[in-house]
MIDRENGU-795838 format. One line per field, with one value per atom (N, C-alpha, C, CB): residue number from 1; x, y, z; atom name; residue in one letter. Coordinates in pm, whole numbers, padded with zeros to 5 digits. Each point is the difference from the previous one (the first is absolute). Glycine has a CB too. Layout:
residues N
nr	c(NUM ...)
east	c(X ...)
north	c(Y ...)
up	c(Z ...)
atom	c(CA ...)
rest	c(a ...)
end
This chain:
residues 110
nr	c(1 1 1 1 2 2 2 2 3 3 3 3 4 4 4 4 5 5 5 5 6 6 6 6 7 7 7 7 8 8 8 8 9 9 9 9 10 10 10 10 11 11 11 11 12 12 12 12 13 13 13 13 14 14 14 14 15 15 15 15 16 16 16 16 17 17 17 17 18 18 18 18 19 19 19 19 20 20 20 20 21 21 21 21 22 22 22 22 23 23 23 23 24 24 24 24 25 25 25 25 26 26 26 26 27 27 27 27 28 28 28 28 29 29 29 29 30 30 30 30 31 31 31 31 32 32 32 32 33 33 33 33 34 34 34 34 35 35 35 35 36 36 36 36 37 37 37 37 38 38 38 38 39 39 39 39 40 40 40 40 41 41 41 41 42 42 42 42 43 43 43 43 44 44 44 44 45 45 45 45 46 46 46 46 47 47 47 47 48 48 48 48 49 49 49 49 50 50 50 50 51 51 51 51 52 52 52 52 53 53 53 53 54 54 54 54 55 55 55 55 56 56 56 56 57 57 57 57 58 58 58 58 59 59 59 59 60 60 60 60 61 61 61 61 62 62 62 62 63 63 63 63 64 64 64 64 65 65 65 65 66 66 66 66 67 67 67 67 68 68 68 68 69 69 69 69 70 70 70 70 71 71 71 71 72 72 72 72 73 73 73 73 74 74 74 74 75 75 75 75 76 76 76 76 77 77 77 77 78 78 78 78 79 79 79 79 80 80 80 80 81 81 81 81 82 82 82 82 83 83 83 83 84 84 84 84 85 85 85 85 86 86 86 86 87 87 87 87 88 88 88 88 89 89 89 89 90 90 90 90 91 91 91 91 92 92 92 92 93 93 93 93 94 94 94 94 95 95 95 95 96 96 96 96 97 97 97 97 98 98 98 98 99 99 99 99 100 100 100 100 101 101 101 101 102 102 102 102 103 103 103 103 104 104 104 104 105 105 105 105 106 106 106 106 107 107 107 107 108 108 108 108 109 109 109 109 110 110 110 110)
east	c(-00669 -00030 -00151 00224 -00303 -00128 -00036 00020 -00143 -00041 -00102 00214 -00284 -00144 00049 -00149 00030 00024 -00017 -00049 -00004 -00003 00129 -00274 00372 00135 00015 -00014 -00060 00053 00106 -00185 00312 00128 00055 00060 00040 00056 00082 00058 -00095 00057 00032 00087 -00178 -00024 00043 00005 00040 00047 -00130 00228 -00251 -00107 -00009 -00041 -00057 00051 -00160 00238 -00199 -00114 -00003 00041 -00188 -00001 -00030 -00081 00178 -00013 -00136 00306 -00410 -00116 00020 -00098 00153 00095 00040 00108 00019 00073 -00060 00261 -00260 -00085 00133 -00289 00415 00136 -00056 00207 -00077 00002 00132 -00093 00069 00093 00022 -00070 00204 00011 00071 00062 -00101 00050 00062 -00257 00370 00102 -00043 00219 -00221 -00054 00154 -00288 00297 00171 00055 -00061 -00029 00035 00048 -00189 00134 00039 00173 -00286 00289 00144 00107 -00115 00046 00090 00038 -00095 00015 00040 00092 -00257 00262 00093 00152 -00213 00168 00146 00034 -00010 -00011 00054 00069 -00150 00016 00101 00112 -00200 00179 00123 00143 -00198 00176 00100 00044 -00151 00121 -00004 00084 -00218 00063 00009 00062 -00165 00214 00062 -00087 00227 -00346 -00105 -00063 00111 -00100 -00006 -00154 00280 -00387 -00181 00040 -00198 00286 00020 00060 00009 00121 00042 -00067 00168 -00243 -00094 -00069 -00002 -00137 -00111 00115 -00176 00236 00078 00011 00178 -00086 00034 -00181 00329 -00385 -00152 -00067 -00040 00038 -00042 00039 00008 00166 00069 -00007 00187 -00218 -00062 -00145 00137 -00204 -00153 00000 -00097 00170 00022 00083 -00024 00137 00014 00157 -00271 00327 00134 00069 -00075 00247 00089 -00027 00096 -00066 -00035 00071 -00196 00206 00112 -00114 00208 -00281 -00046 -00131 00139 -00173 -00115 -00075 00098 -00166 -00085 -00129 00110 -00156 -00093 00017 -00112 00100 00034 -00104 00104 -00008 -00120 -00110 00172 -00310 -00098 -00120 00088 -00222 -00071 -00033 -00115 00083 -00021 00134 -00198 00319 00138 -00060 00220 -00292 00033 -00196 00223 -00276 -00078 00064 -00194 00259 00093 00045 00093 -00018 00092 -00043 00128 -00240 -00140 -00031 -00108 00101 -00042 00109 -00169 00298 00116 -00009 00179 -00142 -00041 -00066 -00007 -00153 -00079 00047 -00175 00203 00051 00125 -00106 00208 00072 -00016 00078 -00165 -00058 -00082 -00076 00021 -00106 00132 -00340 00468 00057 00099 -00055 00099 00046 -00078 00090 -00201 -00102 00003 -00176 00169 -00004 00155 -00156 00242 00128 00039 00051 -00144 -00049 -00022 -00083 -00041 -00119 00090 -00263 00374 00089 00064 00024 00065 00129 00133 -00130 00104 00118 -00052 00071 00030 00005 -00056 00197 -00280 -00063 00124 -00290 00255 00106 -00057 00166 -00127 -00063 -00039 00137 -00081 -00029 -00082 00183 -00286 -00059 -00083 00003 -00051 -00057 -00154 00272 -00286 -00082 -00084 00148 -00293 -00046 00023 -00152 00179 -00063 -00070 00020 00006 -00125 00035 -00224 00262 00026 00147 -00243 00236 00108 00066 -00068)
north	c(01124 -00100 -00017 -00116 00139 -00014 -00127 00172 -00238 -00139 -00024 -00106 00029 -00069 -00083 -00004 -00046 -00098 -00126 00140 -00119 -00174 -00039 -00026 00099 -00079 00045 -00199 00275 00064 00038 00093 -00182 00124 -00084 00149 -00040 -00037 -00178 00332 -00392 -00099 -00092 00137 -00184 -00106 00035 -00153 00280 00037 00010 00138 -00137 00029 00067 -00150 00264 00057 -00021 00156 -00177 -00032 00141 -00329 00359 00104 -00087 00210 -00195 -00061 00082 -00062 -00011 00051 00082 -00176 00109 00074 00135 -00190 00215 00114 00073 -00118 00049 00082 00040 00141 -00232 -00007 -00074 -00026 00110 -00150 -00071 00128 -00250 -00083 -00071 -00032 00036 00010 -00184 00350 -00400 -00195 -00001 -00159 00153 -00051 -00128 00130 -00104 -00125 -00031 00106 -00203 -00067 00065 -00302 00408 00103 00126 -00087 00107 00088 -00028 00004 -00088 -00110 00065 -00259 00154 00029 00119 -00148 00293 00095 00086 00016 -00111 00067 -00067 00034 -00139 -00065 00024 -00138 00211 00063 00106 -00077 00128 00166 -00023 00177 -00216 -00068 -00033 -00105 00014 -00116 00119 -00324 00339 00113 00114 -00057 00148 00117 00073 -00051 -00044 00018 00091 -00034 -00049 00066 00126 -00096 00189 00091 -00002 00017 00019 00025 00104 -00011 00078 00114 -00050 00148 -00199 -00095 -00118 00076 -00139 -00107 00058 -00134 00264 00073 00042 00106 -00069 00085 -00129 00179 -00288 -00084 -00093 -00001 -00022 -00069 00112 -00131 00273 00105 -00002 00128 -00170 00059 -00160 00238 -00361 -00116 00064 -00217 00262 00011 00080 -00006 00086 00087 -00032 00109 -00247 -00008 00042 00077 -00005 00062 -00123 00307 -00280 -00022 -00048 00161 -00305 -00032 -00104 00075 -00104 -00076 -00117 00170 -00219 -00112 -00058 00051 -00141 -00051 -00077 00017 00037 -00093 -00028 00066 00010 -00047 -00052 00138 -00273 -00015 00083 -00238 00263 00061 -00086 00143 -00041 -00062 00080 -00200 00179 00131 00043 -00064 -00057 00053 00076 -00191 00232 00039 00166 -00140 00182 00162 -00022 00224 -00345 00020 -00063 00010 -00073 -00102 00137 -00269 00302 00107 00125 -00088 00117 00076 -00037 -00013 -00137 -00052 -00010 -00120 00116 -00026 00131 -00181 00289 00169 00026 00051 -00115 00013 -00060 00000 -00100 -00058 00045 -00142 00201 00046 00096 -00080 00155 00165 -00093 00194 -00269 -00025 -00111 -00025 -00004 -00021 00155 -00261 00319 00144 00036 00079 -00047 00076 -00137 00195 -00283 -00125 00066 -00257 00277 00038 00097 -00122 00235 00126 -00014 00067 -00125 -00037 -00098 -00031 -00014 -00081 00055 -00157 00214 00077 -00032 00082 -00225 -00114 -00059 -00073 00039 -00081 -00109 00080 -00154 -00133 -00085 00085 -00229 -00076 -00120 00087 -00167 -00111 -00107 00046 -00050 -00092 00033 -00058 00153 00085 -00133 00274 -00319 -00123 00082 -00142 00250 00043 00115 -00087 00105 00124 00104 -00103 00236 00145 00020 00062 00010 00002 -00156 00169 -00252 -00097 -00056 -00068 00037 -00050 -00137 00163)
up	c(01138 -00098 -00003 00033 -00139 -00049 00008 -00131 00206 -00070 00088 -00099 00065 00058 00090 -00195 00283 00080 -00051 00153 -00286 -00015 -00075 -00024 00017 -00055 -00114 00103 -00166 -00168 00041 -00131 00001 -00028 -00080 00209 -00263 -00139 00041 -00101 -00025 -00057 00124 -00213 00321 00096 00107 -00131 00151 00162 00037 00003 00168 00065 00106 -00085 00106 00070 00088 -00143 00276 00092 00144 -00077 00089 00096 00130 -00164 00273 00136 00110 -00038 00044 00062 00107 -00067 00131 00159 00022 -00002 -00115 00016 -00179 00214 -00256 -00189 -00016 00001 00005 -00114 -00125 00188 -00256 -00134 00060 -00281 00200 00006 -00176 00301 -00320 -00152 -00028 -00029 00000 00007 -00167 00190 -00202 -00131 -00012 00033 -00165 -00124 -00057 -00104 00070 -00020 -00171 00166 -00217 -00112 00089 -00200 00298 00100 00050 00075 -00052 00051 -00078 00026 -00160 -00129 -00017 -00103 00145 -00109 00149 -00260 00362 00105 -00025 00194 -00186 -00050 -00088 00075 -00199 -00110 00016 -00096 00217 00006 00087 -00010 00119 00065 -00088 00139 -00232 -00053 -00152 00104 -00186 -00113 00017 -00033 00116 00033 00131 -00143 00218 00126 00090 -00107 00156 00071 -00056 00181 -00325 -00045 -00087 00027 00064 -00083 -00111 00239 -00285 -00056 -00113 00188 -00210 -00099 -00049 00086 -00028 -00048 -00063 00144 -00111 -00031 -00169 00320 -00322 -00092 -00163 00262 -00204 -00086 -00034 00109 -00056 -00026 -00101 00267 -00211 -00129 -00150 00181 -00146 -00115 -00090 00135 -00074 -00077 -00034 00128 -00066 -00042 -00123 00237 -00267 -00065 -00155 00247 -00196 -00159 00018 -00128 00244 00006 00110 -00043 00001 00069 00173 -00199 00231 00131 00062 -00055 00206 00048 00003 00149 -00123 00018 -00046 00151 -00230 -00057 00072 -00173 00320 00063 -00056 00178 -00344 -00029 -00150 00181 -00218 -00138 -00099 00067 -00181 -00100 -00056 -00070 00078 -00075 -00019 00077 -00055 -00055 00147 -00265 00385 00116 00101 -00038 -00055 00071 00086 -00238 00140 00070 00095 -00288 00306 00100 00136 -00174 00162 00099 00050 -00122 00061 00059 00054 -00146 00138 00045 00149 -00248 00239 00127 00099 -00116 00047 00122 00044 -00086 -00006 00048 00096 -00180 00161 00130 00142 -00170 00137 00095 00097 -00150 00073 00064 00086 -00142 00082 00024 00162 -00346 00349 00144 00115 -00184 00123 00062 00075 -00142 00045 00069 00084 -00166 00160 00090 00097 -00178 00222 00092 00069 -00166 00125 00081 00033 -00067 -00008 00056 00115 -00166 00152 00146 00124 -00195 00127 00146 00054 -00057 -00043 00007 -00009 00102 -00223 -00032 -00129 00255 -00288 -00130 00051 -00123 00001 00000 -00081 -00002 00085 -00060 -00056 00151 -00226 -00062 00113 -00223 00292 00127 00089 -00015 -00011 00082 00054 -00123 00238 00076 00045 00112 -00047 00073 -00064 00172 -00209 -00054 00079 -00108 00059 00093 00075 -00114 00210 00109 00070 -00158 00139 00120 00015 -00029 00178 00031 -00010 00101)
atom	c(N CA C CB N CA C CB N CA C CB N CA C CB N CA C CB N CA C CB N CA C CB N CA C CB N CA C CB N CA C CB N CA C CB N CA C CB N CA C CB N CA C CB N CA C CB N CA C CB N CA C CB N CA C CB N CA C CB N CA C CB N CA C CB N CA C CB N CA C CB N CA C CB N CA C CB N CA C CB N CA C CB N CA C CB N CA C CB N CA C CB N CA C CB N CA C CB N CA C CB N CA C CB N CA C CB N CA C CB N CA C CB N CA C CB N CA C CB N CA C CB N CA C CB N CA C CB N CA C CB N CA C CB N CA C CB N CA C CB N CA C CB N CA C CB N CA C CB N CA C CB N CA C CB N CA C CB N CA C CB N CA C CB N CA C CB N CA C CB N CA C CB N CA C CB N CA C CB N CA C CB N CA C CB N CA C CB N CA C CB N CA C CB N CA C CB N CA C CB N CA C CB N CA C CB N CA C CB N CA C CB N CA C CB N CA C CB N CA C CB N CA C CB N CA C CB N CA C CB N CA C CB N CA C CB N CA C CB N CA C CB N CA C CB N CA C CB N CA C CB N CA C CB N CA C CB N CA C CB N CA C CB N CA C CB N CA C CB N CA C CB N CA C CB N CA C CB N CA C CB N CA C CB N CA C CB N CA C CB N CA C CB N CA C CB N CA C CB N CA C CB N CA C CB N CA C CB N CA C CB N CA C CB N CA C CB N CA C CB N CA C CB N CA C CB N CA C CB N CA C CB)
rest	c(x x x x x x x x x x x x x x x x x x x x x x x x x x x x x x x x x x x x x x x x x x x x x x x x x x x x x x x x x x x x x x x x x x x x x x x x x x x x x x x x x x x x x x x x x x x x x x x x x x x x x x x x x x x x x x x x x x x x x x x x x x x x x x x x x x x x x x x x x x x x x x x x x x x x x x x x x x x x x x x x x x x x x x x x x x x x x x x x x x x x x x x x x x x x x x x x x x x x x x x x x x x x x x x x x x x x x x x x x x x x x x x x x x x x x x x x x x x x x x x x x x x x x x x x x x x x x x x x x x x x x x x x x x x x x x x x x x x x x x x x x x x x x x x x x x x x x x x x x x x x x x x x x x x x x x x x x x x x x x x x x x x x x x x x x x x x x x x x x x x x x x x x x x x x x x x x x x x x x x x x x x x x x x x x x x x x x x x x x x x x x x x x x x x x x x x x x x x x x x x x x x x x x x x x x x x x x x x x x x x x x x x x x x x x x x x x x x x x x x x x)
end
């Protein structure tokens, strides 16, 4: 996962480099939450079916769920959940577990 130390990343996550060991540590923003408990509750834990149905809204086609109402900012919203998802996969890459909405503790600590 790409990012600076001063906390740039998509749409209010933050990702901080620990001086000590030079991990990241990736801290969920409560849009972060949301778009776990979706996939969870929806998609039955499935990044692949979510990624799929958010396209096929962005797009104008056939879809199971409208987490973004229409308007002119719909297909940038949906841009940003994309990103987002994409730096949460790679976050469970990097664990080797699914993130859950209740997540209490950042990466890299105990």
């Amino acid at each position: 996962m790409a990012a600076d130390a001063k906390g740039d990343h998509s749409e209010g996550a933050t990702i901080e480099t620990h001086p000590s060991n030079g991990t990241d540590r990736f801290l969920l923003t409560d849009d972060h939450r949301m778009l776990l408990q979706v996939r969870d509750t929806m998609y039955e834990g499935s990044w692949e079916d979510f990624i799929r149905d958010l396209e096929a809204r962005a797009a104008g086609r056939a879809h199971v769920f409208e987490l973004v109402p229409a308007s002119d900012n719909m297909k940038a919203t949906i841009v940003g959940h994309l990103r987002m998802i994409s730096d949460m996969r790679e976050w469970e890459a990097e664990l080797g577990r699914l993130l859950r909405p209740n997540e209490r503790t950042p990466a890299g600590s105990s």
